[in-house]
C-alpha positions as CSV (number, residue, x, y, z in Angstrom):
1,X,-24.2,-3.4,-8.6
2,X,-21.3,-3.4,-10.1
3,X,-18.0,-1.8,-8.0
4,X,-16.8,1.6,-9.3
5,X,-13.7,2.0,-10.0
6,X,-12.7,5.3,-9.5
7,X,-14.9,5.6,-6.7
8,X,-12.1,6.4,-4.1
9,X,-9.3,7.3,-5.6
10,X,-7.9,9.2,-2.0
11,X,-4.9,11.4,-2.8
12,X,-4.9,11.1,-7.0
13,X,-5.2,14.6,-7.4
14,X,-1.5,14.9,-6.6
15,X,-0.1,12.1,-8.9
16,X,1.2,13.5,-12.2
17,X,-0.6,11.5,-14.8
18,X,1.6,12.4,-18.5
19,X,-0.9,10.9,-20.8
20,X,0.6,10.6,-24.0
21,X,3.1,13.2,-23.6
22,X,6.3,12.8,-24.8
23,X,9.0,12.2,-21.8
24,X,12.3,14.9,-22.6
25,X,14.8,12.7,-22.5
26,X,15.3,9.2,-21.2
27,X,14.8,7.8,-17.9
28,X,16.7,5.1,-15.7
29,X,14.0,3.4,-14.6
30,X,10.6,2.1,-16.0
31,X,8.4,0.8,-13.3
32,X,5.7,-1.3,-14.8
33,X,3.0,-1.1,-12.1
34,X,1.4,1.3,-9.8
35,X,0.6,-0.9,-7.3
36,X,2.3,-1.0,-3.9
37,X,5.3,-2.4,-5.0
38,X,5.6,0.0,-7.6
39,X,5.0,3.0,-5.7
40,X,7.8,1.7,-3.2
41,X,10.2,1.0,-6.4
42,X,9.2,4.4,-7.8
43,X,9.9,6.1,-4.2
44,X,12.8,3.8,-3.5
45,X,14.7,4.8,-7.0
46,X,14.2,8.5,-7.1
47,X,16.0,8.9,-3.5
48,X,18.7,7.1,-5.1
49,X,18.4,9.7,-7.5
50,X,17.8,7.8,-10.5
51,X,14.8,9.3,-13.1
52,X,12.1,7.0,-12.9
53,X,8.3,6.4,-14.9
54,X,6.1,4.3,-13.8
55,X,3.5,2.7,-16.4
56,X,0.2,2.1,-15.1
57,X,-2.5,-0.4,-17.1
58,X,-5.4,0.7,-14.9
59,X,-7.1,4.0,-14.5
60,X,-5.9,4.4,-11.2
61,X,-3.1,3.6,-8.6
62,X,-2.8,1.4,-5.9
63,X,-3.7,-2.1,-7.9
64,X,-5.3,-5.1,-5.8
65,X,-5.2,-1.9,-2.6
66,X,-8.4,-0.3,-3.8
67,X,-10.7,1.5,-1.5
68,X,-14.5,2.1,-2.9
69,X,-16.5,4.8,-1.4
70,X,-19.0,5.4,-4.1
71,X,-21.0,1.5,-3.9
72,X,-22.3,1.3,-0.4
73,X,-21.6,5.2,0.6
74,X,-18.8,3.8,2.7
75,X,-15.2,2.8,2.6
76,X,-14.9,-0.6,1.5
77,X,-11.7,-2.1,0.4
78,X,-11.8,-4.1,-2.7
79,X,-9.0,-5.7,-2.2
80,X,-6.3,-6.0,0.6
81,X,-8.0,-4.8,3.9
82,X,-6.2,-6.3,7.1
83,X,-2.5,-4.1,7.5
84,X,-0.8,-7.8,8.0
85,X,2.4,-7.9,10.7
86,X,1.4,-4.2,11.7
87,X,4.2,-3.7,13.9
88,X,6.2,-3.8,10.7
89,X,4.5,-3.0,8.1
90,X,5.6,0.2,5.6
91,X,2.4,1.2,6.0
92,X,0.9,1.6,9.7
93,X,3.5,4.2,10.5
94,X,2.8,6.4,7.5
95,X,-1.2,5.7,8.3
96,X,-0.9,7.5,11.8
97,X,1.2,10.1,10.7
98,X,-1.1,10.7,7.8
99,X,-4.4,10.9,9.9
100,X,-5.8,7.6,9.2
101,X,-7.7,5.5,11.4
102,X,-6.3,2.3,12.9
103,X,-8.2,-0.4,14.9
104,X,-6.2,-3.7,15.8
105,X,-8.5,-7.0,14.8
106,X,-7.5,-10.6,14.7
107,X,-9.3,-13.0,12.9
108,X,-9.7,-16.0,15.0
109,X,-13.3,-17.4,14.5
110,X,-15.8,-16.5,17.2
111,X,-19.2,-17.5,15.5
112,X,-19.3,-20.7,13.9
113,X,-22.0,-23.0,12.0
114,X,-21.3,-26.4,10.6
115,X,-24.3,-26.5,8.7
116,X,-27.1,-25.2,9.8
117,X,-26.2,-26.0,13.4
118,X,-24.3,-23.2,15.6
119,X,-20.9,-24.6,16.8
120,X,-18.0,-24.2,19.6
121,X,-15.7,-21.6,17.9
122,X,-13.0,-22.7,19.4
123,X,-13.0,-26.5,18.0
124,X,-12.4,-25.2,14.7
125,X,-9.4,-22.7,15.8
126,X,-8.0,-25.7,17.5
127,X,-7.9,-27.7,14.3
128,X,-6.6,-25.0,12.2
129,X,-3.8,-24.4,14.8
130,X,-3.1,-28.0,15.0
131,X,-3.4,-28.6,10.9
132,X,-1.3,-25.1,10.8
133,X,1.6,-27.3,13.0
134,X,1.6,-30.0,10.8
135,X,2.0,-28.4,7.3
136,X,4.6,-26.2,8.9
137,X,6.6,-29.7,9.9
138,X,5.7,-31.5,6.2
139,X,10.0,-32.9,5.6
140,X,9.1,-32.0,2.1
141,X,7.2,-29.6,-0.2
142,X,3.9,-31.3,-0.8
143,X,0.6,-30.6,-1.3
144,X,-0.8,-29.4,2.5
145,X,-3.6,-31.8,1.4
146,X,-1.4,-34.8,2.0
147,X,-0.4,-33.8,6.0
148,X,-4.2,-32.1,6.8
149,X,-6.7,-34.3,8.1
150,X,-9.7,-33.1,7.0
151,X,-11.5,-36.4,7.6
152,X,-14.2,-34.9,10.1
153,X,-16.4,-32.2,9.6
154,X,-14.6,-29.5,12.0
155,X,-11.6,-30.5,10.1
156,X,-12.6,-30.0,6.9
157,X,-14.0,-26.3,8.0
158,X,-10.5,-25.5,9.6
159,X,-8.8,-26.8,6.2
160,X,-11.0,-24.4,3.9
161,X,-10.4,-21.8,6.4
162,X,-6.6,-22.4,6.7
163,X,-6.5,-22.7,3.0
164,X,-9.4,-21.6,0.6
165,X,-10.2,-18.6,3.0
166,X,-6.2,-17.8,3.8
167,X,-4.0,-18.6,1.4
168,X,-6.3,-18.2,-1.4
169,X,-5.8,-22.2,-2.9
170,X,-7.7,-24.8,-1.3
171,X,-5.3,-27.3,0.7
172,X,-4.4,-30.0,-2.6
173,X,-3.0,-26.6,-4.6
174,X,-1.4,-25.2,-1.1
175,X,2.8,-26.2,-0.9
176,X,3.7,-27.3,2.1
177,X,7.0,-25.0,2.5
178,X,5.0,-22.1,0.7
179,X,2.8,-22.1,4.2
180,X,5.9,-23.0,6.2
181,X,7.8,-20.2,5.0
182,X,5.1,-17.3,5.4
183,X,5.6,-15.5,8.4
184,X,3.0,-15.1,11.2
185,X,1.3,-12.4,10.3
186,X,-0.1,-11.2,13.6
187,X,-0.6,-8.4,14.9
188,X,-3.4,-7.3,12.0
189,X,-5.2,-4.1,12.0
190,X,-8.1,-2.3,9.8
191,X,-7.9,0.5,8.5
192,X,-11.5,3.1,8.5
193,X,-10.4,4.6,6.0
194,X,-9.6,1.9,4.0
195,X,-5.8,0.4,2.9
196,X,-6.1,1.1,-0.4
197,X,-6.7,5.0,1.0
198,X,-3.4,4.3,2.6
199,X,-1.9,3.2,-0.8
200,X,-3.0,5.8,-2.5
201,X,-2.2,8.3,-0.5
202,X,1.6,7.6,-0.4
203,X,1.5,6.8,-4.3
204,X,0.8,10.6,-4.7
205,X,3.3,13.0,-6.5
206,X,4.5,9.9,-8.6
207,X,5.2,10.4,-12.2
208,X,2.4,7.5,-12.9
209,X,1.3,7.1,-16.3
210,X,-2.0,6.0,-16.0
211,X,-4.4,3.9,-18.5
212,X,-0.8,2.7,-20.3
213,X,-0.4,-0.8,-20.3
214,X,3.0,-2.1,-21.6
215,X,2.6,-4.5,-24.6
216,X,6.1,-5.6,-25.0
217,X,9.5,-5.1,-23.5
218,X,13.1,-5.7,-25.6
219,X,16.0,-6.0,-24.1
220,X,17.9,-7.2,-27.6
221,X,19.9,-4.0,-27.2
222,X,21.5,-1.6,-24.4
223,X,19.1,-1.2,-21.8
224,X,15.5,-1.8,-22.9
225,X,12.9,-0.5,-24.7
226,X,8.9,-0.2,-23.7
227,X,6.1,-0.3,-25.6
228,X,3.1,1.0,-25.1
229,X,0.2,2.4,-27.2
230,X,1.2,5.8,-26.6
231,X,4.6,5.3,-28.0
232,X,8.1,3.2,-26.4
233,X,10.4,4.4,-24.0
234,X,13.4,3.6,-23.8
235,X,15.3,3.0,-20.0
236,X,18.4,1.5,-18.1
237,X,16.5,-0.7,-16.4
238,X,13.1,-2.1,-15.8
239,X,10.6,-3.3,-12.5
240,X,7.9,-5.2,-13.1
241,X,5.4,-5.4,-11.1
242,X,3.0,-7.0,-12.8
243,X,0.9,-10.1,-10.9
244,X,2.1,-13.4,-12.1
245,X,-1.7,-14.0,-14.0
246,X,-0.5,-11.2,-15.6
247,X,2.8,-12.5,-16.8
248,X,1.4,-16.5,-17.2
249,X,-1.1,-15.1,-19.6
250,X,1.2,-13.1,-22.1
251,X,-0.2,-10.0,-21.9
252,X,3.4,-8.1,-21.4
253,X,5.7,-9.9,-24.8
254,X,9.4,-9.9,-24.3
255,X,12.2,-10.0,-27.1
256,X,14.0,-12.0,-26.7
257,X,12.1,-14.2,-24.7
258,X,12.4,-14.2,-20.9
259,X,14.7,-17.3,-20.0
260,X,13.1,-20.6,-19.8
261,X,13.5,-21.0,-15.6
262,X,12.2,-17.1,-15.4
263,X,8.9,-18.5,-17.6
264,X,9.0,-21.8,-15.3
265,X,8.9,-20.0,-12.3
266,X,6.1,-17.6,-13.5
267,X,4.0,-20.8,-14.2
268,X,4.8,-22.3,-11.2
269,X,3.2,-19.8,-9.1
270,X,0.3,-19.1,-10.1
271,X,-2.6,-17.2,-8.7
272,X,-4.9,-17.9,-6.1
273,X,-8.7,-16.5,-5.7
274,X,-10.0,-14.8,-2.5
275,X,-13.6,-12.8,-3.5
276,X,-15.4,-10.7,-1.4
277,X,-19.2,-10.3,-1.4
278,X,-20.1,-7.7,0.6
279,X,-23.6,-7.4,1.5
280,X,-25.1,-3.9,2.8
281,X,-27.8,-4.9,5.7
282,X,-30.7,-2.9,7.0
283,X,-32.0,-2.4,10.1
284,X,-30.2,-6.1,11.3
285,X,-27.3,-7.1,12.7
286,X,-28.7,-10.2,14.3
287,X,-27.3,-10.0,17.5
288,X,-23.2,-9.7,16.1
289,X,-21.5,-7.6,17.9
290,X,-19.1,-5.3,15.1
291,X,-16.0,-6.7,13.6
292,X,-16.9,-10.4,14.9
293,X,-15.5,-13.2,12.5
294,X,-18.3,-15.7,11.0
295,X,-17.4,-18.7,9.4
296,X,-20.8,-20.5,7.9
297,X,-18.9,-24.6,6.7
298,X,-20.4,-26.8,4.5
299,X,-19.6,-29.9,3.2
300,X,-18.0,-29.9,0.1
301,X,-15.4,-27.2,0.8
302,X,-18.5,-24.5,0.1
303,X,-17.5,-22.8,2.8
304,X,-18.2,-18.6,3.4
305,X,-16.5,-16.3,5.6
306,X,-18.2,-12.9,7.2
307,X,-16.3,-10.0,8.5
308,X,-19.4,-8.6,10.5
309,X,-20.1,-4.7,10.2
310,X,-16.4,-3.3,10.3
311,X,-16.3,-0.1,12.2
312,X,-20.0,0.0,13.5
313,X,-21.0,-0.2,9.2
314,X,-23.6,-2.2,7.7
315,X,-21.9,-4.0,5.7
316,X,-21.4,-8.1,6.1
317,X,-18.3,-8.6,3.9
318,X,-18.4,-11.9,3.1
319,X,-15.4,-13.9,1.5
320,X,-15.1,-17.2,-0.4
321,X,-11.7,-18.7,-1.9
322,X,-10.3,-21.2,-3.6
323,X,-12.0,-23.0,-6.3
324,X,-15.4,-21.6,-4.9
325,X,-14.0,-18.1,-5.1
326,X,-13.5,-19.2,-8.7
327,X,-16.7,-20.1,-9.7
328,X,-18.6,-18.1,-8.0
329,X,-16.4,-15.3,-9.8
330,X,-17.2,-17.3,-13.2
331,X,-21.1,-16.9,-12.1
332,X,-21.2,-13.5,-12.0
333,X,-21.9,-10.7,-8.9
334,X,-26.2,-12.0,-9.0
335,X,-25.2,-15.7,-8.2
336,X,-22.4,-14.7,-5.5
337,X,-24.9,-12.1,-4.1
338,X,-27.5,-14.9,-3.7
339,X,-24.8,-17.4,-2.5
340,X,-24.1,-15.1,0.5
341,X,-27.5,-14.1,0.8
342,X,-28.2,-17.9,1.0
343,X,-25.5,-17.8,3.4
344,X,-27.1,-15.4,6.2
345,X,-30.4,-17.6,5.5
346,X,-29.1,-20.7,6.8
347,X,-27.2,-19.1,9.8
348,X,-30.1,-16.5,11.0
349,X,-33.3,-17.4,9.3
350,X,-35.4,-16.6,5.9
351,X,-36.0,-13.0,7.5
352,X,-32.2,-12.0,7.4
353,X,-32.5,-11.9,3.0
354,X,-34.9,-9.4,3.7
355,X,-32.7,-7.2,5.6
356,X,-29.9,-7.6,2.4
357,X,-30.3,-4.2,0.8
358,X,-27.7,-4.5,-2.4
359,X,-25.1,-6.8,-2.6
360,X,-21.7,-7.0,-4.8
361,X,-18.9,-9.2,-5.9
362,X,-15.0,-8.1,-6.1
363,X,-13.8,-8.2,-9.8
364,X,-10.3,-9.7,-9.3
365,X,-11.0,-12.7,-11.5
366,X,-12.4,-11.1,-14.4
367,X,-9.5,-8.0,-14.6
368,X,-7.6,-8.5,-17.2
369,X,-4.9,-6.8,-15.4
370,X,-5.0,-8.9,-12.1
371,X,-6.1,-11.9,-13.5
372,X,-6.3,-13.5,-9.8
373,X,-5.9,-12.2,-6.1
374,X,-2.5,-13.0,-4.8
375,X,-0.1,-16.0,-5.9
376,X,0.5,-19.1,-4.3
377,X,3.5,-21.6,-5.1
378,X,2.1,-24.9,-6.7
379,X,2.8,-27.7,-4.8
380,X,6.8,-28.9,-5.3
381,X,7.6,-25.3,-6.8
382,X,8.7,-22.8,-3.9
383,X,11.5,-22.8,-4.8
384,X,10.3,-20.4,-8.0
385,X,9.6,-17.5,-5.4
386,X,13.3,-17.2,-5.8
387,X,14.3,-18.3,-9.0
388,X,11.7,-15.3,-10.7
389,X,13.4,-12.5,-7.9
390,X,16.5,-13.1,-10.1
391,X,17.1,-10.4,-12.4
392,X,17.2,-11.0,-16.0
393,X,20.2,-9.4,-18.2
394,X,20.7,-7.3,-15.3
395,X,18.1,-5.1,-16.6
396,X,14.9,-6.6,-16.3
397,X,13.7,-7.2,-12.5
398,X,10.9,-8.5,-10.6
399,X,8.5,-7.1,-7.6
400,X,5.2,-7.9,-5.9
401,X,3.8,-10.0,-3.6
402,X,5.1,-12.9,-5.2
403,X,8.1,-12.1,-4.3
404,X,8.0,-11.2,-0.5
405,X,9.8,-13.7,1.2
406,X,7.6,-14.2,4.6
407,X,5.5,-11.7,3.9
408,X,3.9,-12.9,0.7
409,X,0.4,-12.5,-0.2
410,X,0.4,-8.9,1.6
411,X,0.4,-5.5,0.6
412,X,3.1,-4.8,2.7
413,X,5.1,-7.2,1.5
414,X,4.6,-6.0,-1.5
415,X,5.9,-2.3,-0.9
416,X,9.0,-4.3,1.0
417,X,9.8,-5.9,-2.4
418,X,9.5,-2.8,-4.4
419,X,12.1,-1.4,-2.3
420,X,14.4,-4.0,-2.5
421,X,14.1,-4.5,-6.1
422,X,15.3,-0.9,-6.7
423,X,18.0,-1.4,-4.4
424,X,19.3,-3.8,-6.7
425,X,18.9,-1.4,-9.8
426,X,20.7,1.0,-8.3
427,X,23.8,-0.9,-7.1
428,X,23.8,-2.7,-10.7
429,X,23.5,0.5,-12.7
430,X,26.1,2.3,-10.1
């Protein structure tokens, strides 16, 4: 079953949409993006007083923070799910003030199988920890496959967890310094509502215009012109928001051409893959208690995550990353079904597929305006995070997860960059 989009779109009914309306007069401020760091840039710009659109490919806001209520009946987030460093995140203040549910969850591994065989948990938190220690001491930026010994077979499960499973690349794509420079993301929490509630929620009132996706962007003259196929607008400055898949693939056109070390630094960050297959389960939760982590490692790096029944549910979310998340993305939602089906087959016996009542598969690969599920610095190339935050012309800027210093790879991160990337418009146009 495929995941509906506008299943949960919390809170749109206050966002002002402008179809193909004609703006009166010009703004300051294109924001291209109505993902979390857009809706911080929007936010950010207009208390500095500064008119501001914000241009919005999909049908809805909130990007890769999408909460689906219509698939399972349920909230389940699509996309990002754990409020990461929660004690200072934008977003777990607004949640409680807003009336959304909170529940704090970690996700050290308490059930594991290496094979078919149940396994001490704690062996394979041990060897991520230690693995974690020594790609954060790597003297130079590697690949984390170089410092990782994955030479046994706990090893190997803590690698794909560490990588495939965390950072979205398996260990030989990971940069050492990319890891080293992330910031410890504890304490995490869930949200019942779902975070991409959360996002949209605080995207509301926005002046979003939805289902517009920018085709090109000039900045030959004054300012810059965007074009969409509703007509171009003309503004002092411009966000973009865009994921770098986005960008790598040419999808947004620029005249003149972005500079060659802004293009460089786009390439050299490329997206990772993190897909979820949730799995609604009926009348089974074979003897897992709710929210406990599951990691089912194979040989192989075919390794598969499961979040167990998140707020007393009936779902199994399960996740795969890396290449895996990749192909199993390329197969289509009936082969990733079937792979986590597979998956509760080999951990709790032929009875549990039984118990799998509909299954689905996270479309982050396959959107054309994703194009991936959060970026990770090829090996050698951190050092792009911060040549792409540099503004171009001073009028053409950058914001997203990509570029969230420790917090990359996080919704809240995200929002943090928004903000600071309209800081910076406003002090250059001032």
């Amino acid at each position: 079953m495929m995941l509906t989009r506008r299943a949960a779109l919390l809170g749109l009914a206050g966002t002002a949409t402008l179809g193909a309306a004609r703006l009166s007069g010009d703004p300051d401020l294109v924001v291209v993006g109505a993902g979390s760091a857009g809706i911080a840039a929007a936010r950010t710009a207009q208390a500095a007083g500064l008119r501001v659109i914000v241009l919005e490919a999909m049908d809805r806001i909130g990007g890769r923070a999408f909460t689906d209520t219509a698939t399972f009946g349920s909230p389940f987030d699509v996309g990002c799910a754990w409020l990461h460093k929660a004690d200072d995140n934008p977003y777990t203040a607004y949640a409680r003030d807003n009336g959304f549910t909170l529940r704090a969850h970690e996700y050290d591994l308490e059930r594991v199988w290496l094979g078919s065989a149940p396994s001490p948990a704690h062996l394979v938190n041990e060897a991520e920890d230690a693995m974690s220690e020594a790609i954060s001491a790597a003297p130079e930026d590697v690949a984390a496959s170089l410092v990782a010994d994955v030479s046994t077979q706990v090893g190997e499960a803590a690698g794909d967890y560490l990588g495939a499973l965390d950072m979205a690349v398996d260990l030989d794509e990971l940069s050492t310094f990319d890891y080293a420079n992330a910031d410890d993301l504890a304490p995490n929490f869930l949200c019942a509502q779902g975070y991409g509630s959360i996002v949209a929620h605080r995207g509301r009132g926005l002046p979003v215009r939805l289902d517009t996706p920018v085709r090109r962007i000039r900045w030959d003259g004054p300012g810059a012109v965007v074009e969409t196929d509703a007509g171009s607008i003309r503004a002092r400055a411009v966000i973009i928001t865009a994921s770098t898949g986005v960008l790598a693939s040419g999808a947004i056109r620029f005249t003149p051409d972005l500079p060659v070390p802004t293009q460089e630094a786009v390439a050299d960050i490329p997206m990772g893959m993190l897909a979820k297959i949730p799995l609604q389960i009926r009348d089974q939760r074979f003897g897992l208690e709710p929210f406990t982590d599951v990691l089912l490692a194979r040989r192989g790096r075919r390794d598969l995550y499961f979040l167990s029944f998140p707020f007393a549910g009936d779902l199994m979310v399960g996740f795969v990353g890396g290449d895996l998340g990749w192909e199993l993305s390329a197969a289509g939602e009936a082969a990733a079904v079937d792979f986590a089906t597979q998956g509760l087959v080999e951990m709790f016996g032929s009875d549990a597929a039984r118990s799998v009542v509909k299954g689905a598969l996270t479309p982050w690969a396959s959107n054309p305006w994703t194009r991936g599920a959060y970026a990770a610095a090829s090996p050698g190339r951190y050092g792009a995070r911060e040549a792409l935050a540099r503004p171009v012309g001073d009028r053409i800027f950058f914001a997203g997860e990509a570029l969230a210093g420790g917090l990359i790879q996080t919704c809240g991160g995200a929002y943090r960059s928004g903000e600071a990337a309209a800081r910076a418009v406003r002090a250059v146009l001032a």
